[in-house]
py3Dmol code that shows the C-alpha trace and the ligand (Angstrom):
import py3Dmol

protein = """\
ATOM      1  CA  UNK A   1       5.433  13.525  31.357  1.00  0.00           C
ATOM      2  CA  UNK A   2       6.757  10.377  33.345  1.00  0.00           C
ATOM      3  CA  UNK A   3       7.260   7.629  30.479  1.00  0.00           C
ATOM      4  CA  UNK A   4       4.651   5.082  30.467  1.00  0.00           C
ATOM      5  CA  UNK A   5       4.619   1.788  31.233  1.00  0.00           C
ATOM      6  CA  UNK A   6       4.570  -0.350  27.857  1.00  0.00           C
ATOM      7  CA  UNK A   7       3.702  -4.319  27.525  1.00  0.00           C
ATOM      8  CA  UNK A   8       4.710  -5.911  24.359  1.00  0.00           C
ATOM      9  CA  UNK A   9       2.099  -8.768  23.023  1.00  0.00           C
ATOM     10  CA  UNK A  10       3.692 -10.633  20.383  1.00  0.00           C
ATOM     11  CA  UNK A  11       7.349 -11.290  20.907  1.00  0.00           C
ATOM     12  CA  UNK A  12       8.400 -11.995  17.245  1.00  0.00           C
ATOM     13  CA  UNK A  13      11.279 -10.095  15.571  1.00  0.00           C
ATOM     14  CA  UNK A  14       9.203  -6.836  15.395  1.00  0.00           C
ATOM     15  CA  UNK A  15       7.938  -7.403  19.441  1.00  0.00           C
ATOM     16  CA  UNK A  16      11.582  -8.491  20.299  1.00  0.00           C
ATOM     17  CA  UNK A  17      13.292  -5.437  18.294  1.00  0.00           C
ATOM     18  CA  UNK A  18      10.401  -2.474  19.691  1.00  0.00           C
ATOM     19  CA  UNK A  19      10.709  -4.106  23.364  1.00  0.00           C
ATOM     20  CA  UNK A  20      14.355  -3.610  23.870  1.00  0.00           C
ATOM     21  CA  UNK A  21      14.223  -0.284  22.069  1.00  0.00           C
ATOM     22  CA  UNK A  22      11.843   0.694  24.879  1.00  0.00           C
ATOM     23  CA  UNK A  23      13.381  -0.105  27.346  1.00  0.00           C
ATOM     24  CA  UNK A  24      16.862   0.921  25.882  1.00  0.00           C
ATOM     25  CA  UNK A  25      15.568   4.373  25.731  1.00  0.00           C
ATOM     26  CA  UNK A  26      14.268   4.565  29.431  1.00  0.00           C
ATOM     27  CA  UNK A  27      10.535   2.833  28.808  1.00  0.00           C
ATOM     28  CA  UNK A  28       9.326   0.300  31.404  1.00  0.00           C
ATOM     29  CA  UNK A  29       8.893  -2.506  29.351  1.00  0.00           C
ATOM     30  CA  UNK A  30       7.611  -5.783  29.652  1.00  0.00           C
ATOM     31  CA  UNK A  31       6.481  -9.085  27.797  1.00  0.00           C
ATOM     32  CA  UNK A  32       3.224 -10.485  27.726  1.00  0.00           C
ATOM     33  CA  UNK A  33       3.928 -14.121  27.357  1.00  0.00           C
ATOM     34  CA  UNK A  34       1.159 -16.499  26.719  1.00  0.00           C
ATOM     35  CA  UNK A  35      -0.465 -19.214  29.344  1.00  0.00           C
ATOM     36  CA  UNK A  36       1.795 -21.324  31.071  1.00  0.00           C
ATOM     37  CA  UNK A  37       4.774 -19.143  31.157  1.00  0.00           C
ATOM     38  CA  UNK A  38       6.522 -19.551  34.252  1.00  0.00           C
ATOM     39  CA  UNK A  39       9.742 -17.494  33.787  1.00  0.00           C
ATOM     40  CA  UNK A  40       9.345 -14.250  35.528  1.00  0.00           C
ATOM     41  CA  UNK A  41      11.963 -12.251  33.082  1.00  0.00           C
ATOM     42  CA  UNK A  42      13.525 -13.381  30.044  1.00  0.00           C
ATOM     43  CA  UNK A  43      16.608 -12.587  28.004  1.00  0.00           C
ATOM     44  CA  UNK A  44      15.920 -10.582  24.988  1.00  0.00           C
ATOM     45  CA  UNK A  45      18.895 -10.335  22.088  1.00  0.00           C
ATOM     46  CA  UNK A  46      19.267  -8.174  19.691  1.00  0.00           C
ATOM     47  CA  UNK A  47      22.018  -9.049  16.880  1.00  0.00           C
ATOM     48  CA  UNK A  48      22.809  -5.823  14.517  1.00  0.00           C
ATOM     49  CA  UNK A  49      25.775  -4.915  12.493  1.00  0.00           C
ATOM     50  CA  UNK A  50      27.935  -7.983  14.582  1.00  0.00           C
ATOM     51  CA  UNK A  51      27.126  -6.048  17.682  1.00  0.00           C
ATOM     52  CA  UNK A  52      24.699  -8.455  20.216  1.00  0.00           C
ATOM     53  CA  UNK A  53      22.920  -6.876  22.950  1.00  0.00           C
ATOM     54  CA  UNK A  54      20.572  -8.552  25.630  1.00  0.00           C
ATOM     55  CA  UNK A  55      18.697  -7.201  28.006  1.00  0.00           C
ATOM     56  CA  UNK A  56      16.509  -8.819  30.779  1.00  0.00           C
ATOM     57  CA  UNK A  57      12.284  -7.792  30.539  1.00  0.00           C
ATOM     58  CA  UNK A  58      10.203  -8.824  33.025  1.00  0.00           C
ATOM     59  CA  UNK A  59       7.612 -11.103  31.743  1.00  0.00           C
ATOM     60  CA  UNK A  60       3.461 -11.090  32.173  1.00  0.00           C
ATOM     61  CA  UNK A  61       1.235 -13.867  31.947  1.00  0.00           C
ATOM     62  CA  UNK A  62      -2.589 -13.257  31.153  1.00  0.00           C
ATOM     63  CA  UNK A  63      -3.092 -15.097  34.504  1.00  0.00           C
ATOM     64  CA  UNK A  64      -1.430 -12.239  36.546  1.00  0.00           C
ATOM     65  CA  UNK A  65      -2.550  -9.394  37.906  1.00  0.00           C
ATOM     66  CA  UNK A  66      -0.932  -6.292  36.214  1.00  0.00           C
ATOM     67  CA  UNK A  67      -2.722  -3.546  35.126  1.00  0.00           C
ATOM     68  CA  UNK A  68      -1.851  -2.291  31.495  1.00  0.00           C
ATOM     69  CA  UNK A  69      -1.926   1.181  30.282  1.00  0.00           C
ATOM     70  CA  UNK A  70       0.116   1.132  27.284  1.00  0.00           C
ATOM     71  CA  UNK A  71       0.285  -2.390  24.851  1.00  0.00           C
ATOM     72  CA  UNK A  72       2.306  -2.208  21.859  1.00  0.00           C
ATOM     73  CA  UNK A  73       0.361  -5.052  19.588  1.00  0.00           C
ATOM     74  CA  UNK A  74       3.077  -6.892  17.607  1.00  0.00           C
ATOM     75  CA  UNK A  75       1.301 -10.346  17.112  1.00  0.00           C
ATOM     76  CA  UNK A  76       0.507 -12.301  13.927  1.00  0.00           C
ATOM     77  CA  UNK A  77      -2.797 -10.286  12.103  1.00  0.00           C
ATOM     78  CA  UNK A  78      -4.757 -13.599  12.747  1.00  0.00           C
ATOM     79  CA  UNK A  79      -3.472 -13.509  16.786  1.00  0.00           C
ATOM     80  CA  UNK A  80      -4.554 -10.693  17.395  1.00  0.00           C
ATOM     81  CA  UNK A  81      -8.405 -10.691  19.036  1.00  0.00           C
ATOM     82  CA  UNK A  82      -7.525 -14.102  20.361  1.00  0.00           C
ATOM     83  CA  UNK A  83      -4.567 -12.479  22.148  1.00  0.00           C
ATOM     84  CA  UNK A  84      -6.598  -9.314  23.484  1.00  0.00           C
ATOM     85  CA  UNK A  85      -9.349 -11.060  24.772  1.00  0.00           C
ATOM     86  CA  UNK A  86      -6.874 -13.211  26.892  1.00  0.00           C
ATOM     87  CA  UNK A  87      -5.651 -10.306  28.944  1.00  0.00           C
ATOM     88  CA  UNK A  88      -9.073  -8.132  28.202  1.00  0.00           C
ATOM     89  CA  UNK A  89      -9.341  -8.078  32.002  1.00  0.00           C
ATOM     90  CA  UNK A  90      -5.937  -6.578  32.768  1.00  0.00           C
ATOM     91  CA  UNK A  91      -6.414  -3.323  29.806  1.00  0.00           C
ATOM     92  CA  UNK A  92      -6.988  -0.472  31.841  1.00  0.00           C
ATOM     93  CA  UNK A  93     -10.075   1.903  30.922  1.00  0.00           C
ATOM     94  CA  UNK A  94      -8.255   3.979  27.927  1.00  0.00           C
ATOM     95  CA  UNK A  95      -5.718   1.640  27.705  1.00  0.00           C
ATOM     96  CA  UNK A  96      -3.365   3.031  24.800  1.00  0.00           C
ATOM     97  CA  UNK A  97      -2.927   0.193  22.213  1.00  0.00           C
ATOM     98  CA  UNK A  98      -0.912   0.486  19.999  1.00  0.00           C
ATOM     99  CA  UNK A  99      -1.226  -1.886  16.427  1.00  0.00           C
ATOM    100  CA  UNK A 100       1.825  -2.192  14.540  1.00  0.00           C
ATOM    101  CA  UNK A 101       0.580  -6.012  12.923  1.00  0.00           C
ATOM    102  CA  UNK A 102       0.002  -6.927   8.885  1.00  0.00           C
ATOM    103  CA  UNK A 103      -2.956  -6.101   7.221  1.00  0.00           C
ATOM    104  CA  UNK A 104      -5.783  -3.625   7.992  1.00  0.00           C
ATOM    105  CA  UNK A 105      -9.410  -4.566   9.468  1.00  0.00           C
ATOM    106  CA  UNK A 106      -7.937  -4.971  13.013  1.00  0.00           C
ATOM    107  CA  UNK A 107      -8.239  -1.957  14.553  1.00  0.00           C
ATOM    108  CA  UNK A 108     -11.790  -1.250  13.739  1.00  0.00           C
ATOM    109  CA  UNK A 109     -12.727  -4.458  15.007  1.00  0.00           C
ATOM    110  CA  UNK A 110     -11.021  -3.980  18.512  1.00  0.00           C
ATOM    111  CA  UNK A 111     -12.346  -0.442  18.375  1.00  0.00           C
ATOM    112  CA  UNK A 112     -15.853  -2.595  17.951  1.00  0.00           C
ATOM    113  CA  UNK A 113     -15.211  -5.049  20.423  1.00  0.00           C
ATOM    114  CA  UNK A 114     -13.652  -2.994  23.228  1.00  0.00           C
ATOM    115  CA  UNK A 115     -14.767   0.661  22.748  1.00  0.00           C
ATOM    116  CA  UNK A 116     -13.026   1.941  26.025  1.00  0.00           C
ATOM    117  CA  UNK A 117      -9.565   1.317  24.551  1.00  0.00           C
ATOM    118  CA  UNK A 118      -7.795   3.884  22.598  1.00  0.00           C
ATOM    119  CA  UNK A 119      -6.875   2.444  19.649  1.00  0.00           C
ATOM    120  CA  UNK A 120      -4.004   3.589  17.440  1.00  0.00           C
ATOM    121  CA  UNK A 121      -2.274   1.965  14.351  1.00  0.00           C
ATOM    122  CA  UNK A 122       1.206   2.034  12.674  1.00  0.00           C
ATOM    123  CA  UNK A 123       3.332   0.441  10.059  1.00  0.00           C
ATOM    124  CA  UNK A 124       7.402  -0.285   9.915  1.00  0.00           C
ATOM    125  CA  UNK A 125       9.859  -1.203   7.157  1.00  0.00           C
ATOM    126  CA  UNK A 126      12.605  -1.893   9.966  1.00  0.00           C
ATOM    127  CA  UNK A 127      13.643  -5.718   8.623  1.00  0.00           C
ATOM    128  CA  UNK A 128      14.382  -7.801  11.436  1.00  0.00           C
ATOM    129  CA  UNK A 129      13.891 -11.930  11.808  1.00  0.00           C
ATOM    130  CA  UNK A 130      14.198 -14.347  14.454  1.00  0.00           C
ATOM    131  CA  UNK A 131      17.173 -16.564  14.910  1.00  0.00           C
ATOM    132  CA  UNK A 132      15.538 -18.264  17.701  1.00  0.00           C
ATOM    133  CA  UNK A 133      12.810 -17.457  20.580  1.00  0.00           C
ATOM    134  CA  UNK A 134      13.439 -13.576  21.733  1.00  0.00           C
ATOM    135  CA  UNK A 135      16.945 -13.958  19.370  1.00  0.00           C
ATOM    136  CA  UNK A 136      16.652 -11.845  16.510  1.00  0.00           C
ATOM    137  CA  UNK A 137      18.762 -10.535  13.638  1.00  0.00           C
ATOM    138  CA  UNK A 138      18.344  -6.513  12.844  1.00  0.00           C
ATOM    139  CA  UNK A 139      18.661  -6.900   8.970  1.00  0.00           C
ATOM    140  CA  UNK A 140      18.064  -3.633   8.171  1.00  0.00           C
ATOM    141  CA  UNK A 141      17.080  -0.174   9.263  1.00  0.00           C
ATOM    142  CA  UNK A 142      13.325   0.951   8.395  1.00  0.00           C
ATOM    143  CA  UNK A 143      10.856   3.695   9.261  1.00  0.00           C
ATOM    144  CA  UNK A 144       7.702   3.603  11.743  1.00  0.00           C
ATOM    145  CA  UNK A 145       5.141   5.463  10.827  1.00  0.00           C
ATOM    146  CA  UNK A 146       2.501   5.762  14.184  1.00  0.00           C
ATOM    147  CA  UNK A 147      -1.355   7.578  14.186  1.00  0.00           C
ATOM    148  CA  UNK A 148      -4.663   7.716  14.350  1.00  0.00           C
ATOM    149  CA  UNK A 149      -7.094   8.805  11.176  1.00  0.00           C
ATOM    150  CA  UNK A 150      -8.058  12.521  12.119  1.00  0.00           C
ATOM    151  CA  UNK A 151      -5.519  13.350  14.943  1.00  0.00           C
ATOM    152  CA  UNK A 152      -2.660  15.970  13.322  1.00  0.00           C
ATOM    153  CA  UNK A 153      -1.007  15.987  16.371  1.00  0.00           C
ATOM    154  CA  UNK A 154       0.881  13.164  18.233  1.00  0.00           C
ATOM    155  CA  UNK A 155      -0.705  11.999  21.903  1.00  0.00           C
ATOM    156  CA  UNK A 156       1.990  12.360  25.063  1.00  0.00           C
ATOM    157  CA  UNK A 157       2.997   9.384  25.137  1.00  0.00           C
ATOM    158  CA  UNK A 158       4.129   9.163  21.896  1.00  0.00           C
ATOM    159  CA  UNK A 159       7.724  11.057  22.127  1.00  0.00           C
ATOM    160  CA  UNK A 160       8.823   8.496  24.501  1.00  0.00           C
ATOM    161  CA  UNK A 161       7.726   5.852  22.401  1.00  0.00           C
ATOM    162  CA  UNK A 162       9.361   7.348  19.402  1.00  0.00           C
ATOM    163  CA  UNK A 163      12.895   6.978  21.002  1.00  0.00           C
ATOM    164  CA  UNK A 164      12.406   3.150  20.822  1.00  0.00           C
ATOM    165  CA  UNK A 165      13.755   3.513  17.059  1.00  0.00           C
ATOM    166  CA  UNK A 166      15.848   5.444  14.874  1.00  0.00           C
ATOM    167  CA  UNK A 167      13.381   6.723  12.868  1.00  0.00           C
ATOM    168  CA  UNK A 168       9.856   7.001  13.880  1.00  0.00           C
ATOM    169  CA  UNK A 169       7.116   9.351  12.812  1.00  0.00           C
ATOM    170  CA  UNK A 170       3.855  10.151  13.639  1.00  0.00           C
ATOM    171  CA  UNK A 171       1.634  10.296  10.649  1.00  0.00           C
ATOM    172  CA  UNK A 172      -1.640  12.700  10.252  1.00  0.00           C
ATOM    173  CA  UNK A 173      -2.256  10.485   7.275  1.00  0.00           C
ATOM    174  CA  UNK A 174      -1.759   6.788   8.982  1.00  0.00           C
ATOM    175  CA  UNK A 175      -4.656   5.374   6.827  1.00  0.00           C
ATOM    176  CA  UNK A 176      -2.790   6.053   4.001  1.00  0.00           C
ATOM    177  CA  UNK A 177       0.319   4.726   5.173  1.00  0.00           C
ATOM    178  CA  UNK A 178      -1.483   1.484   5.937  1.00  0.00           C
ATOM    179  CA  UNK A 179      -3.555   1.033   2.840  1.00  0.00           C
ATOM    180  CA  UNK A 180       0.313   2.004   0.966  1.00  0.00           C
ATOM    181  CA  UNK A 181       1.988  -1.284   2.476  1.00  0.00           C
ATOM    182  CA  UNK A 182      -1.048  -2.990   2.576  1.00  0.00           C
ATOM    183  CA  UNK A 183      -1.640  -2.520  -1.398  1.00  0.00           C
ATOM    184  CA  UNK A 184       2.315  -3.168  -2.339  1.00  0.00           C
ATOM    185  CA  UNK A 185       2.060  -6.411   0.333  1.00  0.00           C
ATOM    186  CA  UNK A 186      -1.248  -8.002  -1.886  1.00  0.00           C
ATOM    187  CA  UNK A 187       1.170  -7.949  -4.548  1.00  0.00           C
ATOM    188  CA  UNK A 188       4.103  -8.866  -3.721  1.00  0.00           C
ATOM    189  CA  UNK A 189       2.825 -11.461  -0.784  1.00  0.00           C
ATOM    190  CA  UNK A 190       0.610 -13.637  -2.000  1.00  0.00           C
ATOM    191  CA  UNK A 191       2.554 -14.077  -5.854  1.00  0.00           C
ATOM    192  CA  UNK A 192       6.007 -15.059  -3.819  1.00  0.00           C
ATOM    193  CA  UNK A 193       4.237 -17.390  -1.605  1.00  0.00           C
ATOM    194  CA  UNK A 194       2.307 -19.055  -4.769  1.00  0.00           C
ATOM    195  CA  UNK A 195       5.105 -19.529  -7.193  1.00  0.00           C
ATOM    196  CA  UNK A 196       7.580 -20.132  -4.082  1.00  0.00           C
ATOM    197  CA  UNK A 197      10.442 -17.129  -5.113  1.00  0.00           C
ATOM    198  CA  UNK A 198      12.309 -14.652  -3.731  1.00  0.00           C
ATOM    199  CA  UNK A 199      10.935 -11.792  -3.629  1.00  0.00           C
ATOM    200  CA  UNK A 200      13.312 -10.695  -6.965  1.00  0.00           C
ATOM    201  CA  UNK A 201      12.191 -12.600  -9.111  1.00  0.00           C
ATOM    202  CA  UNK A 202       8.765 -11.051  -9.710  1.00  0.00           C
ATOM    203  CA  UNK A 203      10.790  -8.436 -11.374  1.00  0.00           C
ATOM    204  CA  UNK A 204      13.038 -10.975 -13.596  1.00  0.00           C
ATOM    205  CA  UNK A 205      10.365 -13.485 -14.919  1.00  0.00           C
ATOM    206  CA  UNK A 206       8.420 -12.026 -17.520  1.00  0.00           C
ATOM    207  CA  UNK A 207       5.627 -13.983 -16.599  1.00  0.00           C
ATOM    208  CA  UNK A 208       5.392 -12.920 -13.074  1.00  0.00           C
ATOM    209  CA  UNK A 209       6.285  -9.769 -13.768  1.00  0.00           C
ATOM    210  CA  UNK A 210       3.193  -9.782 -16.249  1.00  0.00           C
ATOM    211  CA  UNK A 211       1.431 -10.985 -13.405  1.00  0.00           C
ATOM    212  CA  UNK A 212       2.336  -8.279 -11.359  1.00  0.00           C
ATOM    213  CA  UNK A 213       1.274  -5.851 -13.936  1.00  0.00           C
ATOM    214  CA  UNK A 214      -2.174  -7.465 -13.713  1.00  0.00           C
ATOM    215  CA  UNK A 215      -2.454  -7.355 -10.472  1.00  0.00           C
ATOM    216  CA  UNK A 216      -1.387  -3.555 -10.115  1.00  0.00           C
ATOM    217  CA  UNK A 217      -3.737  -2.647 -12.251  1.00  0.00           C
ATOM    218  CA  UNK A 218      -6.724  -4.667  -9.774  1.00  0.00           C
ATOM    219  CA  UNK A 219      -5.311  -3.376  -6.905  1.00  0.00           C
ATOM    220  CA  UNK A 220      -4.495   0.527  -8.205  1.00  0.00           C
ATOM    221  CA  UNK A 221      -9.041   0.461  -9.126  1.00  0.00           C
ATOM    222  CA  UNK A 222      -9.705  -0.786  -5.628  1.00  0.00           C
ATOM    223  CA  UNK A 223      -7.564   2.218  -4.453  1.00  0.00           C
ATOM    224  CA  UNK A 224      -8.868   4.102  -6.452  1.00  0.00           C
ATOM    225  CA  UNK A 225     -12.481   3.599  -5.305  1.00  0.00           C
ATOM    226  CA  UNK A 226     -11.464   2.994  -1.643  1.00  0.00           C
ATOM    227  CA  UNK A 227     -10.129   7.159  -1.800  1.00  0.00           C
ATOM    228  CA  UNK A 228      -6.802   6.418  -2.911  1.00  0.00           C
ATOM    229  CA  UNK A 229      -5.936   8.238  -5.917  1.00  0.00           C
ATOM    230  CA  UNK A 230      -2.467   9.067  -5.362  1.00  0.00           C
ATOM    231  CA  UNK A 231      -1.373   5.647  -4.369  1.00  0.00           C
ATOM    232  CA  UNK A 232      -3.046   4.058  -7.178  1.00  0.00           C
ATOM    233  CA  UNK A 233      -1.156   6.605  -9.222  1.00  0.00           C
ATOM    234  CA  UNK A 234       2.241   5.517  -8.088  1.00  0.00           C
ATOM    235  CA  UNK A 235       1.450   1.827  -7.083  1.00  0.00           C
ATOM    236  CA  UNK A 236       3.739  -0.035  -9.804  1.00  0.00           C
ATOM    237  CA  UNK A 237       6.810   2.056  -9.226  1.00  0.00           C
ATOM    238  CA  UNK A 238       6.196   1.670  -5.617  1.00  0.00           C
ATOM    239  CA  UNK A 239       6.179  -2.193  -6.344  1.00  0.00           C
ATOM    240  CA  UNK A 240       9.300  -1.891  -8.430  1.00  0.00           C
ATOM    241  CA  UNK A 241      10.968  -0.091  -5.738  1.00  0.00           C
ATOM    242  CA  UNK A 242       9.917  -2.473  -3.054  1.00  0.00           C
ATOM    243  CA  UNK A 243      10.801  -5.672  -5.004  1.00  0.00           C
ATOM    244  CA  UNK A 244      14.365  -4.259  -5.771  1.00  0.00           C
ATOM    245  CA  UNK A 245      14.965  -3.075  -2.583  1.00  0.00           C
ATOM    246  CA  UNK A 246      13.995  -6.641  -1.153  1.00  0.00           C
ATOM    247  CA  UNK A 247      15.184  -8.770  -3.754  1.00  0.00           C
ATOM    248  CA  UNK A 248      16.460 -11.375  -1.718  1.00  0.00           C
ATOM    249  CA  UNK A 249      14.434 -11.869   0.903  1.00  0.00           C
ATOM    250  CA  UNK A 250      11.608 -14.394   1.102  1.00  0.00           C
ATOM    251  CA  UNK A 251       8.675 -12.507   1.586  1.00  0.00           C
ATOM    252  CA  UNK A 252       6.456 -13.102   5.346  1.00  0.00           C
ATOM    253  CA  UNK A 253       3.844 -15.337   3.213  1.00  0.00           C
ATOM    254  CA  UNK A 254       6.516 -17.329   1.524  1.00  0.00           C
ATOM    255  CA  UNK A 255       7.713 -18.090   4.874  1.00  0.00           C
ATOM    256  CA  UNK A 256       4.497 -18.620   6.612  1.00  0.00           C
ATOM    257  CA  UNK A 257       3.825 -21.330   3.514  1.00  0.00           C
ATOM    258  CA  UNK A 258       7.103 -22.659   3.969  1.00  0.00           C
ATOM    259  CA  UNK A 259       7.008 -23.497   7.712  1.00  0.00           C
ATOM    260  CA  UNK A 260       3.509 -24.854   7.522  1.00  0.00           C
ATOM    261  CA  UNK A 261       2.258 -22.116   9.251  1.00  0.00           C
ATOM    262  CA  UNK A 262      -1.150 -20.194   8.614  1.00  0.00           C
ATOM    263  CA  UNK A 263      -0.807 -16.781   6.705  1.00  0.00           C
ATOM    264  CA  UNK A 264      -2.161 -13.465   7.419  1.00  0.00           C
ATOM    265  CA  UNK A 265      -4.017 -13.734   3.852  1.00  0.00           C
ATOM    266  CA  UNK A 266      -7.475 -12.851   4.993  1.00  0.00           C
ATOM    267  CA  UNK A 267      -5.823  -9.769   6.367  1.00  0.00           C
ATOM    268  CA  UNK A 268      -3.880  -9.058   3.342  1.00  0.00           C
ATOM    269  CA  UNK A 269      -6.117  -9.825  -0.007  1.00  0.00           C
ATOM    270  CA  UNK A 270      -8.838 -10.602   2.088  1.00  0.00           C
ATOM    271  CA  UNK A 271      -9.087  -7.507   3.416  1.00  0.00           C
ATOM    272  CA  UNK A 272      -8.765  -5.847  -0.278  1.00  0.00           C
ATOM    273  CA  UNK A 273     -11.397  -7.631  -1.679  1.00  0.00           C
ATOM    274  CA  UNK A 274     -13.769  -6.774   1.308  1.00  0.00           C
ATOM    275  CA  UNK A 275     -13.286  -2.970   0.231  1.00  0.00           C
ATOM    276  CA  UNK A 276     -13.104  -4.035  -3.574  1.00  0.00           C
ATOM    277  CA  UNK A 277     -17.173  -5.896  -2.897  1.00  0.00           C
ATOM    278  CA  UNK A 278     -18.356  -2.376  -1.154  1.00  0.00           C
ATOM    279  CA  UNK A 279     -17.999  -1.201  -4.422  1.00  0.00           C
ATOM    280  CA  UNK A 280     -18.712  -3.727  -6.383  1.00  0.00           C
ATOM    281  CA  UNK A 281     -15.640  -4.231  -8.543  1.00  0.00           C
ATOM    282  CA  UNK A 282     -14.469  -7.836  -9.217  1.00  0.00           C
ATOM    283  CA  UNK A 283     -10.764  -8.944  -9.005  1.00  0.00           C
ATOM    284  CA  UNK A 284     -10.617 -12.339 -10.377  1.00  0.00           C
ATOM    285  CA  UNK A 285      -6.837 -12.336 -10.103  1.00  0.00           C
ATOM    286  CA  UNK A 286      -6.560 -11.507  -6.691  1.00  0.00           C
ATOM    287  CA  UNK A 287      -9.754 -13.734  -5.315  1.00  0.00           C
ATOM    288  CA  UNK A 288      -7.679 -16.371  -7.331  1.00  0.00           C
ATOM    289  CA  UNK A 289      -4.867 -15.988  -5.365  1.00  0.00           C
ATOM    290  CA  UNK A 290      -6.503 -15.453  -2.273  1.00  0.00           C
ATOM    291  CA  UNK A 291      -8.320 -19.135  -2.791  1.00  0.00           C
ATOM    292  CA  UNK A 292      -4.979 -20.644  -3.967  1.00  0.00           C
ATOM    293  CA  UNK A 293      -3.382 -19.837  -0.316  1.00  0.00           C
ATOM    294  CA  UNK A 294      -6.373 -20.319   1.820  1.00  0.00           C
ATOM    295  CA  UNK A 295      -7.053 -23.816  -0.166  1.00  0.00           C
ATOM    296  CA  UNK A 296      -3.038 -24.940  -0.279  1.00  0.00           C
ATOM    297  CA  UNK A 297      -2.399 -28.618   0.987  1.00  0.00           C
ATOM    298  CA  UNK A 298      -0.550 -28.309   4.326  1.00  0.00           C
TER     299      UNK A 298
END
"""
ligand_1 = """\
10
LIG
O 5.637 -9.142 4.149
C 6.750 -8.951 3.631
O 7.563 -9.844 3.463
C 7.126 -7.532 3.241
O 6.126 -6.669 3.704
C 7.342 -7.315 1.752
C 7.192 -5.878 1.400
C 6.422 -8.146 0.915
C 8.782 -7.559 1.385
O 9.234 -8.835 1.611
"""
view = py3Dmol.view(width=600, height=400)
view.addModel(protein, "pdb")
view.setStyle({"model": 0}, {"cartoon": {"style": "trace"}})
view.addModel(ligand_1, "xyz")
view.setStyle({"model": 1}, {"stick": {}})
view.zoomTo()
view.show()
């Protein structure tokens, strides 16, 4: 199968890191910049292991013309349907789009919203962050995980897009996956960004880590009830495990908080206490924290 054609929307560390790996591994790639763009290509750098490589993508506008089959979705959660509908007219019919953003509620609303595109999701613990626009620093090598609920095997397209990174899967089980990151993330997320840590901390304090107990134990019953037994089995080692294994870094939220920016929140615990109302359990220590960041002075 020739490769296809892939935009990028959303050229953050995650946009910047997938893009070049596309290309890199034989992908037409290019950027979809936003209004007012006027560049026609721009420089994208990749710093890993004190090895820095740039390479040159051509660059989109929604005011152009292009037709896109592929779109790799690597915006902000809260970016997203703003972003889409921007360069709605240039999606082909079937248009592969691919979601690899924060938090879960997305897809079904595009899915909602724009039925004739094929909608698939996925989820990455590569660790990269931006030094400065299309600069980025490749911290640490992660796993993709790409797929579709109820599809056991992989479309075409997705070998080629595999090659972008070391290590990328495709996953029978993506919901799963998603509601996996998305349960340790309403942990670990929204308790950083509140108490203003690093992310190691929750496991030295005894009084966050009590509060991390507390929440496990909200967000392992919404699992629970939402189908996911096995996560909810496993969810405070997994929480352990992801707090040591990030123990330094300030987690997305802190950061969003930090630069004054908005925060996915309504993605993250929002999203989790959406499921948690369907069936009617209450999670006063999550809705707590979920009003705490949504009501935070600038
Ligand atoms: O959003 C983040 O920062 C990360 O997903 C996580 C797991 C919380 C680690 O920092």
């Amino acid at each position: 199968m020739q490769k296809p054609h892939w935009h990028v929307l959303g050229a953050g560390a995650i946009g910047c890191l997938f893009a070049q790996g596309l290309h890199r591994s034989g992908s037409t790639t290019t950027l979809v910049m936003r209004r007012g763009v006027t560049v026609r290509s721009l420089p994208v750098v990749v710093e890993h292991d004190g090895q820095r490589c740039e390479q040159h993508l051509p660059v989109i506008t929604p005011d152009d013309t292009a037709e896109i089959s592929h779109l790799l979705i690597t915006t902000k959660a809260y970016d997203v349907h703003s972003a889409v509908s921007g360069i709605a007219k240039l999606l082909s019919d079937n248009c592969v789009v691919l979601l690899l953003v924060n938090g879960l509620g997305l897809a079904e609303k595009l899915r909602a919203d724009y039925p004739h595109l094929d909608v698939f999701c996925g989820t990455t613990t590569e660790g990269a962050y931006q030094l400065s626009a299309q600069h980025i620093q490749h911290a640490g090598r992660g796993e993709t995980r790409v797929g579709r609920a109820g599809q056991d095997t992989p479309p075409a397209w997705f070998e080629g897009f595999a090659r972008a990174t070391d290590a990328c899967v495709w996953d029978s089980d993506i919901d799963s996956a998603l509601w996996s990151k998305l349960a340790v993330n309403c942990i670990i997320n929204p308790l950083t960004a509140v108490s203003g840590c690093r992310n190691g901390e929750l496991a030295r304090s005894s009084e966050l880590s009590a509060q991390v107990e507390a929440l496990c134990s909200e967000v392992a019953d919404i699992s629970r009830a939402a189908g996911f037994d096995n996560i909810a089995e496993k969810l405070r080692p997994a929480v352990s495990a992801v707090i040591a294994g990030t123990a330094d870094n300030r987690s997305s939220m802190l950061q969003d908080i930090e630069r004054g920016r908005q925060t996915e929140i309504d993605y993250i615990t929002g999203y989790l206490l959406k499921i948690a109302e369907q069936h009617g359990i209450q999670a006063p220590k999550n809705r707590s924290l979920l009003e705490r960041i949504r009501n935070r002075a600038p």
